[in-house]
C-alpha positions as CSV (number, residue, x, y, z in Angstrom):
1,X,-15.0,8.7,-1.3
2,X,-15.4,8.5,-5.2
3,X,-11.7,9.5,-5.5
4,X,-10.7,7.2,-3.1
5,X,-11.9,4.1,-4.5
6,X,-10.6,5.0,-7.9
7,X,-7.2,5.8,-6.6
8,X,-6.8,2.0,-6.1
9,X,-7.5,1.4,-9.9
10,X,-3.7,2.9,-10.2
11,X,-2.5,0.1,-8.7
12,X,-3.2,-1.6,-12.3
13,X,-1.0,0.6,-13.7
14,X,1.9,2.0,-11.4
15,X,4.0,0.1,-9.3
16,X,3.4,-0.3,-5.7
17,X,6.8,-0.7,-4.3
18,X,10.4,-0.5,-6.1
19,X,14.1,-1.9,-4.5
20,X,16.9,-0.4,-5.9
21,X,20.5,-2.2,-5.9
22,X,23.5,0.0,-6.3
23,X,27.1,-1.5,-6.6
24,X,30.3,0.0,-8.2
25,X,29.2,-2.7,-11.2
26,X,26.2,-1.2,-11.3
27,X,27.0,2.8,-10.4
28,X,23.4,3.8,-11.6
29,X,21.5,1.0,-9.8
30,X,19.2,-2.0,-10.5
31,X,15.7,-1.4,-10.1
32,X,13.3,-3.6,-9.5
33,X,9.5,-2.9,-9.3
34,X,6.7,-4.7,-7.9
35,X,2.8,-4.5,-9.0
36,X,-0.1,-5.6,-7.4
37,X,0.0,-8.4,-10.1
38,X,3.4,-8.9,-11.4
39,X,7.0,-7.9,-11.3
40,X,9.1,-5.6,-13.1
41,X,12.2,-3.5,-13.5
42,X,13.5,-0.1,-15.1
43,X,14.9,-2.9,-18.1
44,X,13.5,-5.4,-19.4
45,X,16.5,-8.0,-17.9
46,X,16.1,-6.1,-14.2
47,X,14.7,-9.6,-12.8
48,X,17.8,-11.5,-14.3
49,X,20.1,-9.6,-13.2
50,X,18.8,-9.4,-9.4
51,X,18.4,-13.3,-10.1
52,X,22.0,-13.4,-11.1
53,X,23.2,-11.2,-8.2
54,X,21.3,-13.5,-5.8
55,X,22.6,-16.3,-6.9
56,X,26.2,-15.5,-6.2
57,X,25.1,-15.5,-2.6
58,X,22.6,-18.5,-2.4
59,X,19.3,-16.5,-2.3
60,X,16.7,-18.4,-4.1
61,X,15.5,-17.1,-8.1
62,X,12.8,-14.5,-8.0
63,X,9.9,-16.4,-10.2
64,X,6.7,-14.3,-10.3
65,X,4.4,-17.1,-11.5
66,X,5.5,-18.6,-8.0
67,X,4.3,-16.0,-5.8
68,X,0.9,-16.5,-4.9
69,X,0.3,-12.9,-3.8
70,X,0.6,-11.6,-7.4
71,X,-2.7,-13.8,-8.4
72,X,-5.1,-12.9,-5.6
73,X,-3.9,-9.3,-4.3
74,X,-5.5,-8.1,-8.0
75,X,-9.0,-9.4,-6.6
76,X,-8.6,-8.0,-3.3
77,X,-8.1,-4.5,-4.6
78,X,-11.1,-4.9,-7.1
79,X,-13.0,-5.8,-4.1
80,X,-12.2,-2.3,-2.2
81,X,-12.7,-0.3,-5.4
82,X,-16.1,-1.8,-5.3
83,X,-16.9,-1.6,-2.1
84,X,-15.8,2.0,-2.1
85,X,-17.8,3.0,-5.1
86,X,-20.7,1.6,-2.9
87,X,-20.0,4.1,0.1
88,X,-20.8,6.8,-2.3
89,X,-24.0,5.5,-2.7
90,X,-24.9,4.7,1.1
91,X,-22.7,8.3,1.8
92,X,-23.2,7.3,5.9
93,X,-19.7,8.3,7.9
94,X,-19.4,5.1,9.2
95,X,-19.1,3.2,6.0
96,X,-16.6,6.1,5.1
97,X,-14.3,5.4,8.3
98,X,-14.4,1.5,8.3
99,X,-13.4,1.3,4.8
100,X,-10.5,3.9,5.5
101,X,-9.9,1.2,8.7
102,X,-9.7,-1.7,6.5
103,X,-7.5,0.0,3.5
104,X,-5.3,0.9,6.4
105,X,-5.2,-2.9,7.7
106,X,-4.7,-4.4,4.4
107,X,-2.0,-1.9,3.9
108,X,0.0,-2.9,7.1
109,X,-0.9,-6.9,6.3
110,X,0.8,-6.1,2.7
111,X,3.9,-5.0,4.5
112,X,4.1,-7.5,6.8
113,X,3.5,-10.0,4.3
114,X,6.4,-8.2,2.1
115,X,8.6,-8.5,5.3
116,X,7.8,-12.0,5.4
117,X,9.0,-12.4,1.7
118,X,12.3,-10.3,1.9
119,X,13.1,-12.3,5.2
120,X,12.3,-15.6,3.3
121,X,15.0,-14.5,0.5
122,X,17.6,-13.2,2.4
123,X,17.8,-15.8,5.5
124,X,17.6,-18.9,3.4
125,X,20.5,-19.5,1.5
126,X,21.5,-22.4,-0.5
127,X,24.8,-24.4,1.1
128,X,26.1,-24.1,-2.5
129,X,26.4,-20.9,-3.0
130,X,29.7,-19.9,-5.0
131,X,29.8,-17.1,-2.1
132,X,29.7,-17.8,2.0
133,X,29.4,-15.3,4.6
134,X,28.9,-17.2,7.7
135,X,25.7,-15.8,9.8
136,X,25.6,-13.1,7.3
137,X,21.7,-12.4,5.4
138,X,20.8,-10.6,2.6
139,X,17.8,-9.4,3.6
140,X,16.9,-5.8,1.9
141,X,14.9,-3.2,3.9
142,X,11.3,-3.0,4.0
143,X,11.5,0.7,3.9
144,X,14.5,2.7,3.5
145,X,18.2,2.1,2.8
146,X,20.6,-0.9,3.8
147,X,24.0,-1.6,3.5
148,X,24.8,-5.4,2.0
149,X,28.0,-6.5,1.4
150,X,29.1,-3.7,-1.2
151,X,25.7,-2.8,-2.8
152,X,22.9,0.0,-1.3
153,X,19.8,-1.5,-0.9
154,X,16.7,1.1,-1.4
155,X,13.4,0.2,-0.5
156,X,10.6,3.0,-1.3
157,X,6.7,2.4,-2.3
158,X,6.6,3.7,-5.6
159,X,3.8,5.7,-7.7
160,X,1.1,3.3,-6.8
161,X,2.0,2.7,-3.5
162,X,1.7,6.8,-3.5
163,X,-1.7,6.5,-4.5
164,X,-2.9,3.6,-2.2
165,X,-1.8,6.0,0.7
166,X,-4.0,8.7,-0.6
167,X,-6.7,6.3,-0.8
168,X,-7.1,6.0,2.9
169,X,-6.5,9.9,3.7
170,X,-9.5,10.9,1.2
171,X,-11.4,8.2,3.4
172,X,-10.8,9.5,6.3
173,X,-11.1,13.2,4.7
174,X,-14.5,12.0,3.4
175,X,-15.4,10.6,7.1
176,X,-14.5,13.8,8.7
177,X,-16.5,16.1,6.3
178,X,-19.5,13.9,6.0
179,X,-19.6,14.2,10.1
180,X,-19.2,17.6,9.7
181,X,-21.9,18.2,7.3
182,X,-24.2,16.0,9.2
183,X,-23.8,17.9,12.9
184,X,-24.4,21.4,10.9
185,X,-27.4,20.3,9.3
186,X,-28.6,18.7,12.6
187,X,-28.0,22.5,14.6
188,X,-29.7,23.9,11.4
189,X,-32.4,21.7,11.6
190,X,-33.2,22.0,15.0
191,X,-33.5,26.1,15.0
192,X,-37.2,26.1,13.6
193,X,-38.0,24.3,17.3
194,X,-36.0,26.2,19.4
195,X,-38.0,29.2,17.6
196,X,-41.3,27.6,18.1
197,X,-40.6,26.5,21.5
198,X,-39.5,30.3,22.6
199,X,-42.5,31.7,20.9
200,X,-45.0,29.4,22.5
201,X,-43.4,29.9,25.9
202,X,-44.0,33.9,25.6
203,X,-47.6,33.1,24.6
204,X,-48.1,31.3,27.5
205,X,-46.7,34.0,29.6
């Protein structure tokens, strides 16, 4: 449980989720990653560039300071560290399976809030774009690969999303064992009685 809440802290560190563009202008891709609490790129002009690209087709500018998710996700996973670290301390199964539960729910809120975004961006276009596609979007995957127009659109969680993944299964691994543990100790436990039982019975007798 110990190793699953401190998994999360990688989150600080790694990125969560990358999207990768590739284009014959740009045969070796652009990359762009995105943290728990801000947005990045394998160069340090990624996000101009994807901004540039977007704005060819009317897709509106990528600005991290106007994405509320970057400010309070960082709290939300501070939150689950803590509470995990906790579960250590309370080691009870059930506090080890509902805080797998509820890594598991915030993941799959994450992605459909990242769906959300990605749809946002690539349905609504600007009318003055210097390039129209009528009924065509620009929306990239939420996970795997999508042809747009002529660029490759790859959409992977990246080392921290890795980790966040692991997170739950080391719940769940720590929910299992600790049942485990707990139902041998029980049959171990209740021996000396059995024993005592059978012995008094043959007294009896």
């Amino acid at each position: 449980m110990a190793f699953a809440a401190l998994a999360l802290l990688t989150l600080f560190v790694f990125p969560m989720w990358r999207i990768t563009l590739v284009a014959p202008q740009y045969p070796d891709g652009v990359t762009m990653y995105i943290y728990i609490n801000k947005l990045g790129g394998d160069s340090p002009g990624t996000l101009q560039n994807v901004n540039i690209l977007n704005h060819y087709v009317g897709m509106k500018k990528i600005e991290p300071e106007s994405i509320p998710e970057l400010k309070y996700f960082p709290y939300v996973v501070w939150g689950m560290v803590v509470l995990g670290l906790i579960g250590v301390f309370v080691n009870r199964s059930w506090y080890f399976l509902g805080w797998g539960m509820l890594m598991a729910l915030l993941a799959a809120v994450g992605l459909y809030d990242f769906y959300l975004w990605e749809y946002d961006y690539g349905h609504n276009l600007s009318p003055m774009a210097p390039i129209k596609i009528p009924g065509a979007s620009f929306q990239p995957p939420l996970l795997g690969t999508k042809v747009i127009l002529n660029f490759i659109a790859h959409s992977y969680p990246a080392i921290g999303g890795y980790f966040a993944g692991l997170a739950i299964l080391l719940a769940f691994s720590a929910w299992w064992l600790k049942n485990k543990i707990d139902r041998q100790y029980e049959t171990v436990s209740a021996l000396p009685r059995k024993r005592s039982a059978a012995g008094l019975l043959r007294s009896v007798a």
